[in-house]
mmCIF file of the protein (N, C-alpha, C, O) and its ligand, coordinates in Angstrom:
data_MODEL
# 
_entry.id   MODEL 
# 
loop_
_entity.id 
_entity.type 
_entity.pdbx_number_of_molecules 
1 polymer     1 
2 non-polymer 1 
# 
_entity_poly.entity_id                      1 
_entity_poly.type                           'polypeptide(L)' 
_entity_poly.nstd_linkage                   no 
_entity_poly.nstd_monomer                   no 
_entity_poly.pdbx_seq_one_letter_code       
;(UNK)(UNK)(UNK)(UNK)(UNK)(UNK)(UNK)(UNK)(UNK)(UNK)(UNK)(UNK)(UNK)(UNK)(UNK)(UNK)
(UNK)(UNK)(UNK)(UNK)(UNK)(UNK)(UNK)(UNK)(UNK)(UNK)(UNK)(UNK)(UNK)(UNK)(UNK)(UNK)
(UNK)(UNK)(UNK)(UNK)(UNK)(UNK)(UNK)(UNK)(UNK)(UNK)(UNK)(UNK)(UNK)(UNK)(UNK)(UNK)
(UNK)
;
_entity_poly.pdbx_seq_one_letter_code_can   XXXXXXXXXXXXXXXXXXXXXXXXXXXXXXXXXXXXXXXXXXXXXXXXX 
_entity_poly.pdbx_strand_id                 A 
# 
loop_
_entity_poly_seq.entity_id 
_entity_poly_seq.num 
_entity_poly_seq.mon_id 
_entity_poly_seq.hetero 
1 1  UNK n 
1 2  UNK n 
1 3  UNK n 
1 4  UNK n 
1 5  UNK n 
1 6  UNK n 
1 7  UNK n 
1 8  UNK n 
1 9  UNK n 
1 10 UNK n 
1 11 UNK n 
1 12 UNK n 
1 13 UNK n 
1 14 UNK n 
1 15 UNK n 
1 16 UNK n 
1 17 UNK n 
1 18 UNK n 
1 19 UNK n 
1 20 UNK n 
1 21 UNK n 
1 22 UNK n 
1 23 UNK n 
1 24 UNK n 
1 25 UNK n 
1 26 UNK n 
1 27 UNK n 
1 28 UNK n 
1 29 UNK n 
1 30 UNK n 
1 31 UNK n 
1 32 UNK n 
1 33 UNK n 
1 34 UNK n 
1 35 UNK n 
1 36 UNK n 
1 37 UNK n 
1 38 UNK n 
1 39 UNK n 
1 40 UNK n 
1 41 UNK n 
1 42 UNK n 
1 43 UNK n 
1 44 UNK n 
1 45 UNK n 
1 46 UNK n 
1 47 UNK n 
1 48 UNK n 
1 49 UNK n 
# 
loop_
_struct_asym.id 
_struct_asym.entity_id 
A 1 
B 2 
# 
loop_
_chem_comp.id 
_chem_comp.type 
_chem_comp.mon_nstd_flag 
UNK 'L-peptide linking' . 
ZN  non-polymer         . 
# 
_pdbx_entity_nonpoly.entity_id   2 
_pdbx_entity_nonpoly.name        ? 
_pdbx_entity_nonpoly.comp_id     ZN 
# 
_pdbx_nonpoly_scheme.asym_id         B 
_pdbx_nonpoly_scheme.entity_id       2 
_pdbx_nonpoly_scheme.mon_id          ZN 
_pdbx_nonpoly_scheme.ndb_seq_num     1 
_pdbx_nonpoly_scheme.pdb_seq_num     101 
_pdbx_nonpoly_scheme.auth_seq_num    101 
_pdbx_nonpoly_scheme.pdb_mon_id      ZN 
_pdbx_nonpoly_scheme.auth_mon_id     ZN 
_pdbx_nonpoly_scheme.pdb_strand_id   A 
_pdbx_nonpoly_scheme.pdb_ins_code    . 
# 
loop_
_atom_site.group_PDB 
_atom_site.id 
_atom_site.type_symbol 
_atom_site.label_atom_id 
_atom_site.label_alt_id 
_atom_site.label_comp_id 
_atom_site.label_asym_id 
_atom_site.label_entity_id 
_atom_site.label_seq_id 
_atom_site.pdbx_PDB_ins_code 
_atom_site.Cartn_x 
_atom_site.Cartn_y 
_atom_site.Cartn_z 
_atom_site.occupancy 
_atom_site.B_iso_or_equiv 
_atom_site.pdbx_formal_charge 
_atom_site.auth_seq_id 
_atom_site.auth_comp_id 
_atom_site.auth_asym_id 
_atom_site.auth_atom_id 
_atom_site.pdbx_PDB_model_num 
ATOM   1   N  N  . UNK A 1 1  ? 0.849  -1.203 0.000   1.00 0.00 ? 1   UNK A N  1 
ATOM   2   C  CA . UNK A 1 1  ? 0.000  0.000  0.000   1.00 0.00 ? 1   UNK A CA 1 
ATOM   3   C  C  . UNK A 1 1  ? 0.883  1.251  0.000   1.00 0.00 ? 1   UNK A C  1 
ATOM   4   O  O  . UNK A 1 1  ? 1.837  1.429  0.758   1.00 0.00 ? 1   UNK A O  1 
ATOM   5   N  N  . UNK A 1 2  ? 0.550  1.900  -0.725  1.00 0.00 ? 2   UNK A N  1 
ATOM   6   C  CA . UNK A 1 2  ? 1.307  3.399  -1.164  1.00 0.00 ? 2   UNK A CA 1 
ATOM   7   C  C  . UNK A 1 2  ? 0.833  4.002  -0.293  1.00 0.00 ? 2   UNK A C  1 
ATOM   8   O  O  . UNK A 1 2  ? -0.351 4.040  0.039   1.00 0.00 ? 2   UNK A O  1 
ATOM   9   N  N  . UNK A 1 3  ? 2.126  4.769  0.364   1.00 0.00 ? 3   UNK A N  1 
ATOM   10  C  CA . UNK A 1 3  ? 1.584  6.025  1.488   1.00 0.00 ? 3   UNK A CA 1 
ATOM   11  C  C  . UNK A 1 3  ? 1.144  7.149  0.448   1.00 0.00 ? 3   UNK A C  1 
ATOM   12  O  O  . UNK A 1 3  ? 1.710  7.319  -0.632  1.00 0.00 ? 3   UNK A O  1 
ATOM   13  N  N  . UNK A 1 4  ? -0.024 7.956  0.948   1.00 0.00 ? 4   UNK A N  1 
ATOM   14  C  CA . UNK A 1 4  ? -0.509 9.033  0.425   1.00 0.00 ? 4   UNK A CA 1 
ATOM   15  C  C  . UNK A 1 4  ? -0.653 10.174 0.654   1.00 0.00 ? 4   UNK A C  1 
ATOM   16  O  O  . UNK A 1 4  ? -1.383 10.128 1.644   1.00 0.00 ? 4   UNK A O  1 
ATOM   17  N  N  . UNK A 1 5  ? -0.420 11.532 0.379   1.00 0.00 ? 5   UNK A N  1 
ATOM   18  C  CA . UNK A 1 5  ? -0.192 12.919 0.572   1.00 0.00 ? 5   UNK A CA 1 
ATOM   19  C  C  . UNK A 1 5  ? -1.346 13.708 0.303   1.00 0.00 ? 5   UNK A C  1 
ATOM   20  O  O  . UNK A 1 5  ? -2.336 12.981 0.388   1.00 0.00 ? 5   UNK A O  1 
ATOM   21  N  N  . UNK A 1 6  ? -1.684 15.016 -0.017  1.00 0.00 ? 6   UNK A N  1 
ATOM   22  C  CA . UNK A 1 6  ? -2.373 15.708 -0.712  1.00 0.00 ? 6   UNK A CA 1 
ATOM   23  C  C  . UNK A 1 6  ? -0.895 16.751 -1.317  1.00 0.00 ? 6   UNK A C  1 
ATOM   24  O  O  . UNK A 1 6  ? 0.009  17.388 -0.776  1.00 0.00 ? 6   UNK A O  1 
ATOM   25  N  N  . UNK A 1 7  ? -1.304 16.466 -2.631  1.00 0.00 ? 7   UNK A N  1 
ATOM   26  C  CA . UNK A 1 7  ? -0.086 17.131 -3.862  1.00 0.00 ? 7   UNK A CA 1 
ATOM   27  C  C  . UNK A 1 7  ? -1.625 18.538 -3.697  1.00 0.00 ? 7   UNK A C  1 
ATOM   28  O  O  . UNK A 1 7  ? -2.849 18.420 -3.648  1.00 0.00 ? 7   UNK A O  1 
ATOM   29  N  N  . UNK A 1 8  ? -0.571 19.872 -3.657  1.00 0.00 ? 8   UNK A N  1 
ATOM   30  C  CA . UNK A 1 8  ? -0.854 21.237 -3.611  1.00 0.00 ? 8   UNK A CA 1 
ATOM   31  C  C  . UNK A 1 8  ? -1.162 21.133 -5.743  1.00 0.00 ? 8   UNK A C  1 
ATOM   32  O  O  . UNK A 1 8  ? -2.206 21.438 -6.319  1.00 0.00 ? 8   UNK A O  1 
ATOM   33  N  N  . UNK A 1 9  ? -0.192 20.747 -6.228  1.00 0.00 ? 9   UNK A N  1 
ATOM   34  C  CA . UNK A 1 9  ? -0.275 20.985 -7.388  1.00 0.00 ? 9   UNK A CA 1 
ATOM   35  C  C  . UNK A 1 9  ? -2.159 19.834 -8.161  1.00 0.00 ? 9   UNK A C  1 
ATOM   36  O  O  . UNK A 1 9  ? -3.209 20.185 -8.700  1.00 0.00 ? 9   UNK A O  1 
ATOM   37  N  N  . UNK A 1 10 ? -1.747 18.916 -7.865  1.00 0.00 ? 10  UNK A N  1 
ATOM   38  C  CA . UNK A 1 10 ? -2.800 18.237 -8.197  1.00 0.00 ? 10  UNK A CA 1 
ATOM   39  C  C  . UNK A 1 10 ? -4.699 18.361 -7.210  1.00 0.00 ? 10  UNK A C  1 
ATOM   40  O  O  . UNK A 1 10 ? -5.732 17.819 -7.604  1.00 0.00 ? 10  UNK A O  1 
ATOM   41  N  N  . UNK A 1 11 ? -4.584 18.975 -6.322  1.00 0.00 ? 11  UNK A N  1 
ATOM   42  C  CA . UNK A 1 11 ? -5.590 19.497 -5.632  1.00 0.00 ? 11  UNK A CA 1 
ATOM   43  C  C  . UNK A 1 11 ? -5.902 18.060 -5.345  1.00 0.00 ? 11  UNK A C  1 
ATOM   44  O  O  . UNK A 1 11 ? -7.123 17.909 -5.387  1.00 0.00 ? 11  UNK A O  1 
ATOM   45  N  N  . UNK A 1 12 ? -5.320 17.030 -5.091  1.00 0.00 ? 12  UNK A N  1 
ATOM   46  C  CA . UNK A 1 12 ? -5.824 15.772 -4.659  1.00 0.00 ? 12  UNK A CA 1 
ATOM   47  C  C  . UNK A 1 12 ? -4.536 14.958 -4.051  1.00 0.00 ? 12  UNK A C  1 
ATOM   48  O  O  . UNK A 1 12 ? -3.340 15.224 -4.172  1.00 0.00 ? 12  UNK A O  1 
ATOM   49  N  N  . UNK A 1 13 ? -5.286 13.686 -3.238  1.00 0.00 ? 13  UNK A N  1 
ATOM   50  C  CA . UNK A 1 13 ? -4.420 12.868 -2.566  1.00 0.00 ? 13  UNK A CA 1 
ATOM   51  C  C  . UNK A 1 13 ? -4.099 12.094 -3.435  1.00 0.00 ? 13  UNK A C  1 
ATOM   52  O  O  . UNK A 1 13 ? -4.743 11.437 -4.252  1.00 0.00 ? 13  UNK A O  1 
ATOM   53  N  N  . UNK A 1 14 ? -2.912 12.220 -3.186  1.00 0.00 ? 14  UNK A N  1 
ATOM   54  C  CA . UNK A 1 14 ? -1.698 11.138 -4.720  1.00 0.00 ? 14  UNK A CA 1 
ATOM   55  C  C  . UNK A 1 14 ? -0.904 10.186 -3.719  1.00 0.00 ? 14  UNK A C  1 
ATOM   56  O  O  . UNK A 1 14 ? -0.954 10.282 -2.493  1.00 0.00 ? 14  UNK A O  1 
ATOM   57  N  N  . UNK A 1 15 ? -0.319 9.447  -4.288  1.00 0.00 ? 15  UNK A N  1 
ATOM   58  C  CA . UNK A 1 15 ? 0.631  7.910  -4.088  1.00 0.00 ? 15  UNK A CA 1 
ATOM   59  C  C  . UNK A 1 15 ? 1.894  8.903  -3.979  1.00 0.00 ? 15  UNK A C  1 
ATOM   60  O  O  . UNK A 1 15 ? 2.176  9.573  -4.973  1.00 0.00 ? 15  UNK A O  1 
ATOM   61  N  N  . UNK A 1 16 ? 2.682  9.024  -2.782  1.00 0.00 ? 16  UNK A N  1 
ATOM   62  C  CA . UNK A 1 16 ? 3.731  9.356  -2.627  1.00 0.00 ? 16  UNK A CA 1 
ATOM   63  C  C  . UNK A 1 16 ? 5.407  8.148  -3.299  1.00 0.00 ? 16  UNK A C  1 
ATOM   64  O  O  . UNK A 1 16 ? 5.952  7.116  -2.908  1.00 0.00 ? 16  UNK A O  1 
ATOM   65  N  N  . UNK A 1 17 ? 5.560  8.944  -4.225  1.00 0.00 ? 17  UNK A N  1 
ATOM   66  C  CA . UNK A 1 17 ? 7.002  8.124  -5.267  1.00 0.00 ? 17  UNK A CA 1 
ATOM   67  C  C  . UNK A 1 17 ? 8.206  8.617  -4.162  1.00 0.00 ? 17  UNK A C  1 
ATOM   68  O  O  . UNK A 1 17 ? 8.193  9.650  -3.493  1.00 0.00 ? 17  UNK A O  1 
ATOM   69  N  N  . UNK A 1 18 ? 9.128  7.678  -4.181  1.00 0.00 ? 18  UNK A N  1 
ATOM   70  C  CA . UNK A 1 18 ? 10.212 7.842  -3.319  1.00 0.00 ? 18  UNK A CA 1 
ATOM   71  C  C  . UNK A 1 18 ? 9.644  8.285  -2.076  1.00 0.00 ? 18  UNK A C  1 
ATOM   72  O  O  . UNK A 1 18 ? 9.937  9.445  -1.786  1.00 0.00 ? 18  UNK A O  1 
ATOM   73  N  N  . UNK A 1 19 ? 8.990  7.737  -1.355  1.00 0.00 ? 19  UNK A N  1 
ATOM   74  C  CA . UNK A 1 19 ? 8.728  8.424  0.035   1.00 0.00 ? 19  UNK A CA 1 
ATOM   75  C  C  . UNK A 1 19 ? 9.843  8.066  1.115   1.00 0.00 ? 19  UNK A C  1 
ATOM   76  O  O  . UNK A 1 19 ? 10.254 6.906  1.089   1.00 0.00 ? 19  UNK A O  1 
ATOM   77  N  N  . UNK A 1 20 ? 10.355 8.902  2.025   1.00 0.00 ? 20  UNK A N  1 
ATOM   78  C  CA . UNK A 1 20 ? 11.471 8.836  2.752   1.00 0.00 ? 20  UNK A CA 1 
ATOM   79  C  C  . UNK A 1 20 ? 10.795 9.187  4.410   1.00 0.00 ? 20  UNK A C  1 
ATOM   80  O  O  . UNK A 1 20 ? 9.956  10.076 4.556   1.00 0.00 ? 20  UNK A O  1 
ATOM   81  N  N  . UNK A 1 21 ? 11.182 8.551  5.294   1.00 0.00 ? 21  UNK A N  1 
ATOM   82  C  CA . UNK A 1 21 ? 10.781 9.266  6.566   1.00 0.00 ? 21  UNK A CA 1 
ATOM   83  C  C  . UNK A 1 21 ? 11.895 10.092 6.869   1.00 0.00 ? 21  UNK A C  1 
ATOM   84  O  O  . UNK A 1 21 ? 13.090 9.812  6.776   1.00 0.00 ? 21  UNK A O  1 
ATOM   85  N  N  . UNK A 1 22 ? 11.190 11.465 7.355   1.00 0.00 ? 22  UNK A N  1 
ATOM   86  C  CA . UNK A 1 22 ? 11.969 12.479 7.853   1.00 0.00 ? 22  UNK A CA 1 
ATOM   87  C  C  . UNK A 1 22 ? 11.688 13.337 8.846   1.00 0.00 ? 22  UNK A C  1 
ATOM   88  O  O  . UNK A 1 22 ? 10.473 13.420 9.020   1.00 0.00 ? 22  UNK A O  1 
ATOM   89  N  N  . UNK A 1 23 ? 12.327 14.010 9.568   1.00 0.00 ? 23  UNK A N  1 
ATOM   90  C  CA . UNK A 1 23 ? 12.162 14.309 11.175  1.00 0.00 ? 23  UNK A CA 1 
ATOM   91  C  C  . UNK A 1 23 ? 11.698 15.994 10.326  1.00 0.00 ? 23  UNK A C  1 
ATOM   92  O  O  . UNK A 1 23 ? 12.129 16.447 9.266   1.00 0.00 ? 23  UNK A O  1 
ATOM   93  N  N  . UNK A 1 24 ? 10.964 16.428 11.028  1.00 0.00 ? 24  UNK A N  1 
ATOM   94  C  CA . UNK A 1 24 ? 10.765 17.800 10.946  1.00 0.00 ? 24  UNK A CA 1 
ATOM   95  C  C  . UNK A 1 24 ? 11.280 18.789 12.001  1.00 0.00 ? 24  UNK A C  1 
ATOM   96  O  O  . UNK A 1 24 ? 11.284 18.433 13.180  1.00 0.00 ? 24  UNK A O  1 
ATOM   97  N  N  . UNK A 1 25 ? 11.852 20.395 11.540  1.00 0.00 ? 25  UNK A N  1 
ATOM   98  C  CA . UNK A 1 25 ? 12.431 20.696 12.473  1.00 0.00 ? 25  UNK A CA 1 
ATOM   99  C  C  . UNK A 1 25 ? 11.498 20.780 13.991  1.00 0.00 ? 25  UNK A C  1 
ATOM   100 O  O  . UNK A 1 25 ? 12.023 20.212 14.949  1.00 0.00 ? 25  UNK A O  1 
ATOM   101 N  N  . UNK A 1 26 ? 10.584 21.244 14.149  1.00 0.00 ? 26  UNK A N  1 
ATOM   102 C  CA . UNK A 1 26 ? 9.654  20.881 15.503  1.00 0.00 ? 26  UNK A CA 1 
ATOM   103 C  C  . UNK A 1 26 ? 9.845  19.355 15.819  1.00 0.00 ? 26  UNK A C  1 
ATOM   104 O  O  . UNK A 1 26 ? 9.215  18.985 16.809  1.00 0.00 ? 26  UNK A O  1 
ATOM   105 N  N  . UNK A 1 27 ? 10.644 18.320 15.130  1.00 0.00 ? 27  UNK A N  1 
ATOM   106 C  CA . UNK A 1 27 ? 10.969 17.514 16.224  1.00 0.00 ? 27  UNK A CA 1 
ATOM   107 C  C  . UNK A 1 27 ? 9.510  16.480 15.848  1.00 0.00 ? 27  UNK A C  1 
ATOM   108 O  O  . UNK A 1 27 ? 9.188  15.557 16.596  1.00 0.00 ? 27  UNK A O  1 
ATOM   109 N  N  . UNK A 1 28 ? 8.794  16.799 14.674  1.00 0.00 ? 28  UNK A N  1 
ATOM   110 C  CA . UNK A 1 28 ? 7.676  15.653 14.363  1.00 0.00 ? 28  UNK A CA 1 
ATOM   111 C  C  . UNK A 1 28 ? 7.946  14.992 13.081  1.00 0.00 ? 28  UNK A C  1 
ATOM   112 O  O  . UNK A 1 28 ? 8.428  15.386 12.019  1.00 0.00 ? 28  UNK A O  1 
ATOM   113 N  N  . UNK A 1 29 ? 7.483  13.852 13.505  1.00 0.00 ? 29  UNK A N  1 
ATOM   114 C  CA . UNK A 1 29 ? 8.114  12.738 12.099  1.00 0.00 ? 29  UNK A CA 1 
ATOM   115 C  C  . UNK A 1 29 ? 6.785  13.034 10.685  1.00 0.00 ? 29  UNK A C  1 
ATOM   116 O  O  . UNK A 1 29 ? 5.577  13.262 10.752  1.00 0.00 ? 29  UNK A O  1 
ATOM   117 N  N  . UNK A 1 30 ? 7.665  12.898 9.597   1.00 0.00 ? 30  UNK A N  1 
ATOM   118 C  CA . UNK A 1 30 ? 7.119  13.484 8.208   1.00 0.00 ? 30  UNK A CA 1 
ATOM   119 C  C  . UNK A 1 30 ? 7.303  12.844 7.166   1.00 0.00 ? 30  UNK A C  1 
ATOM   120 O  O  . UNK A 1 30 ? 8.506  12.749 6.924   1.00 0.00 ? 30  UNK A O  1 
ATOM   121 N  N  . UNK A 1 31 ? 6.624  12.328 6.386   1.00 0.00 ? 31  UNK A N  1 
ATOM   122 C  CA . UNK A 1 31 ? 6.685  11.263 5.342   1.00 0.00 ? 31  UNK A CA 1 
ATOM   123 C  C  . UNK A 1 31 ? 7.229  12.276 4.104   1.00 0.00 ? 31  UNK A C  1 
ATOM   124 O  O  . UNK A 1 31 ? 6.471  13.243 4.169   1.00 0.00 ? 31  UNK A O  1 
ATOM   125 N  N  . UNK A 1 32 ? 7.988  12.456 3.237   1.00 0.00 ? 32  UNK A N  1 
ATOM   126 C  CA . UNK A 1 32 ? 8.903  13.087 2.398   1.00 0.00 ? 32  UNK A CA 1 
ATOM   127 C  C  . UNK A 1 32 ? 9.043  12.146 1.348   1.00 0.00 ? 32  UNK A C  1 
ATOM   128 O  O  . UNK A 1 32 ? 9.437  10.985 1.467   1.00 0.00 ? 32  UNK A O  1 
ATOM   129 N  N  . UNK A 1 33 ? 8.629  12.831 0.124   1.00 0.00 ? 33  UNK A N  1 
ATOM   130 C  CA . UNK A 1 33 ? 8.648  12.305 -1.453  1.00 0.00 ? 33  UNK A CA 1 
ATOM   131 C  C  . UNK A 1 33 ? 8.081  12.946 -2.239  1.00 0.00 ? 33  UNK A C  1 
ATOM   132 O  O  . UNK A 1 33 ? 7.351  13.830 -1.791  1.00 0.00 ? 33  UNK A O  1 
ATOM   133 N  N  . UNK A 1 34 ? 8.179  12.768 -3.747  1.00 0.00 ? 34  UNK A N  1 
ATOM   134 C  CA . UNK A 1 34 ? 7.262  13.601 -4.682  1.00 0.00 ? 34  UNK A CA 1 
ATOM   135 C  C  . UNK A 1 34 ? 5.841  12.925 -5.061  1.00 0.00 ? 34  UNK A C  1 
ATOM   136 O  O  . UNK A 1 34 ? 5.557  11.731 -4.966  1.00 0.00 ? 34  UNK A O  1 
ATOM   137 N  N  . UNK A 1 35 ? 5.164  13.796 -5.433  1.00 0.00 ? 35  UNK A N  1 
ATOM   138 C  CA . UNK A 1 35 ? 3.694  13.216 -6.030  1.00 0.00 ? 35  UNK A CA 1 
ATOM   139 C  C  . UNK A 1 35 ? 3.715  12.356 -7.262  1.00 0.00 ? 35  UNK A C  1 
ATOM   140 O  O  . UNK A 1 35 ? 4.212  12.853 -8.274  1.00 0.00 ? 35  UNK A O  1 
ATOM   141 N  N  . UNK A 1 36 ? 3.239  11.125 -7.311  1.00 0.00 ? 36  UNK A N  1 
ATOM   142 C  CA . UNK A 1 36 ? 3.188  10.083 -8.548  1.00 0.00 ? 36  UNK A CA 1 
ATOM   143 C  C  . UNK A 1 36 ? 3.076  10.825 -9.397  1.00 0.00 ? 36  UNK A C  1 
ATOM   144 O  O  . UNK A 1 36 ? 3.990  10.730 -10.217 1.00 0.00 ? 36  UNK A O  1 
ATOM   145 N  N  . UNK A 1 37 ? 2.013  11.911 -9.710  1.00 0.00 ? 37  UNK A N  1 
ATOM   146 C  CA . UNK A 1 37 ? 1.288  11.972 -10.935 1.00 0.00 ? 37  UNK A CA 1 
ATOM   147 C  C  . UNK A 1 37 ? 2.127  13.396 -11.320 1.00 0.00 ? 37  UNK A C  1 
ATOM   148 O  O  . UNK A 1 37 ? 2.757  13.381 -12.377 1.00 0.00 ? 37  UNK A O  1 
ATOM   149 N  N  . UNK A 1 38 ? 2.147  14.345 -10.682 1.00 0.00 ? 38  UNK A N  1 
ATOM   150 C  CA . UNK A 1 38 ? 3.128  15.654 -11.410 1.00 0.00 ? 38  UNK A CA 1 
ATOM   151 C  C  . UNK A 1 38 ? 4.530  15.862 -10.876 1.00 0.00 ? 38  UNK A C  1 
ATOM   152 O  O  . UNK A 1 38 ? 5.191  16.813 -11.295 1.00 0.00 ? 38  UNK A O  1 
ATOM   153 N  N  . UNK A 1 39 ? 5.042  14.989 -9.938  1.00 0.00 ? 39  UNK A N  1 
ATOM   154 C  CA . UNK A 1 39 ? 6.569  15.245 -9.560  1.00 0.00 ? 39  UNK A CA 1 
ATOM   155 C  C  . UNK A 1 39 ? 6.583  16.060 -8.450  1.00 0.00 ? 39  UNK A C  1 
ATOM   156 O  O  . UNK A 1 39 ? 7.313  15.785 -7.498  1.00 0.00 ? 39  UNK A O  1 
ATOM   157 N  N  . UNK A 1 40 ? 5.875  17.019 -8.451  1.00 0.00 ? 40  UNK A N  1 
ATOM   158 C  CA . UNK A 1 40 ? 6.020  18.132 -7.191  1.00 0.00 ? 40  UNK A CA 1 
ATOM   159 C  C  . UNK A 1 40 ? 6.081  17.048 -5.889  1.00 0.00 ? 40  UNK A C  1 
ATOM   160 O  O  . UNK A 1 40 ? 5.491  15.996 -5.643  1.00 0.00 ? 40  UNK A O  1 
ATOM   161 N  N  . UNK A 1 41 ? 7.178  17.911 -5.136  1.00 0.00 ? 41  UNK A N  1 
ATOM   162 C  CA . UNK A 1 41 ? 7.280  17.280 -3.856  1.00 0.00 ? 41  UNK A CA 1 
ATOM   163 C  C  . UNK A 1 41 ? 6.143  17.475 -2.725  1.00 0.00 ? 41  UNK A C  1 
ATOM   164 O  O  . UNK A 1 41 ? 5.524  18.532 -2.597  1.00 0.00 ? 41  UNK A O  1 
ATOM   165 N  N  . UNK A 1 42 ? 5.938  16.319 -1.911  1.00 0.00 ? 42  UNK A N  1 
ATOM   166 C  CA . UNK A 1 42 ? 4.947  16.921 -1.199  1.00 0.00 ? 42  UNK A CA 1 
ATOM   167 C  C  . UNK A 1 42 ? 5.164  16.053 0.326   1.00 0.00 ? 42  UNK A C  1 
ATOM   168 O  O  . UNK A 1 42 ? 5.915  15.088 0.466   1.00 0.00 ? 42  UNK A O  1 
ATOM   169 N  N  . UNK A 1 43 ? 4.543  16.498 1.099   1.00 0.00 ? 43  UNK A N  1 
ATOM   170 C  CA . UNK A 1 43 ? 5.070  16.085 2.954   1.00 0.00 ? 43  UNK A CA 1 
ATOM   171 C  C  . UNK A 1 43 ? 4.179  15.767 3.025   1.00 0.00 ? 43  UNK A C  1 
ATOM   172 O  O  . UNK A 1 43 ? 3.297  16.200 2.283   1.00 0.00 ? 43  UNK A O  1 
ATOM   173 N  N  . UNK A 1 44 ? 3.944  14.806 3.998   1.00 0.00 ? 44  UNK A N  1 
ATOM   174 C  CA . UNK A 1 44 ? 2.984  14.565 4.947   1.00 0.00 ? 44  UNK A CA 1 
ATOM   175 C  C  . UNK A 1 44 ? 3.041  14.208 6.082   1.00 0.00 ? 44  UNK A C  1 
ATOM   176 O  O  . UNK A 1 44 ? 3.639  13.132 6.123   1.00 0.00 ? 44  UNK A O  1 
ATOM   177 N  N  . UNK A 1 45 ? 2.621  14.662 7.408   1.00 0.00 ? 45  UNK A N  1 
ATOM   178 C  CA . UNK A 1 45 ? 3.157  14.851 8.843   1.00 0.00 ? 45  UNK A CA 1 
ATOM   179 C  C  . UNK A 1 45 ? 2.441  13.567 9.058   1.00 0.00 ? 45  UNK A C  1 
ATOM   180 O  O  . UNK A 1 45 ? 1.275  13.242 8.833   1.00 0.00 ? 45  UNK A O  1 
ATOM   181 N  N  . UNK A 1 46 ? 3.498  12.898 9.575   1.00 0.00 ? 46  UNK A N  1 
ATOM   182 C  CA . UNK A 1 46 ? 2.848  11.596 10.329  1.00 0.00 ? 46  UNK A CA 1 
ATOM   183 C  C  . UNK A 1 46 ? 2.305  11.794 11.829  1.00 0.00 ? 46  UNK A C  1 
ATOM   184 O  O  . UNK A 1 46 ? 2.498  12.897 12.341  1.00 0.00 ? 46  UNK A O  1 
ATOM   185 N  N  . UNK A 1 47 ? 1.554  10.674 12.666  1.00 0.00 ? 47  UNK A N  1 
ATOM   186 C  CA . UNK A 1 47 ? 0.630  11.224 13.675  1.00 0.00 ? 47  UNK A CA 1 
ATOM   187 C  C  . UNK A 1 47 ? 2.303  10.726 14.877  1.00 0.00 ? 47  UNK A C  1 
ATOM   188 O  O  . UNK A 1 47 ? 3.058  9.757  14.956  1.00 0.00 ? 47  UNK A O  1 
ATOM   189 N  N  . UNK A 1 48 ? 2.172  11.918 15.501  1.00 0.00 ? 48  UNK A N  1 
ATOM   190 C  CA . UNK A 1 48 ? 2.985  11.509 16.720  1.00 0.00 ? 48  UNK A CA 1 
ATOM   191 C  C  . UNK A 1 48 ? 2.552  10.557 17.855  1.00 0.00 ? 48  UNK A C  1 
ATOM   192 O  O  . UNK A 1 48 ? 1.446  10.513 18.395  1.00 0.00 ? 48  UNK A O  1 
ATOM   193 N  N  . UNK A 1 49 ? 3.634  9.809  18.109  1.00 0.00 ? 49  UNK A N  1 
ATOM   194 C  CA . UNK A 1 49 ? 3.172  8.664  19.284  1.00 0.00 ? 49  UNK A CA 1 
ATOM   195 C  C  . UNK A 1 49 ? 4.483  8.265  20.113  1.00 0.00 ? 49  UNK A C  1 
ATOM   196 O  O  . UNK A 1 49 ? 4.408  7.445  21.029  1.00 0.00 ? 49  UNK A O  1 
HETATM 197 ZN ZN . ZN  B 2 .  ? 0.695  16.315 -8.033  1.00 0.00 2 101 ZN  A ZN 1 
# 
């Protein structure tokens, strides 16, 4: 199952390509990759626990 974002460019939730976990500077974990369908990069804050 493809983790999923909302791409700013595509006004919809897309299949994150290359998704990477990454720490955000506040110290919250963030799913990091570009959008399947137009390339634009896009984040998505994972839920803290
Ligand atoms: Zn897109």
């Amino acid at each position: 199952m493809a983790d999923q974002a909302y791409c700013v460019k595509c006004r919809d939730k897309v299949a994150i390509a290359g998704s990477e976990k990454v720490t955000m500077k506040n110290g919250r974990p963030a799913m990091k990759g570009k959008c399947g369908k137009c390339g634009t990069g896009v984040y998505k804050i994972l839920p803290t626990k």
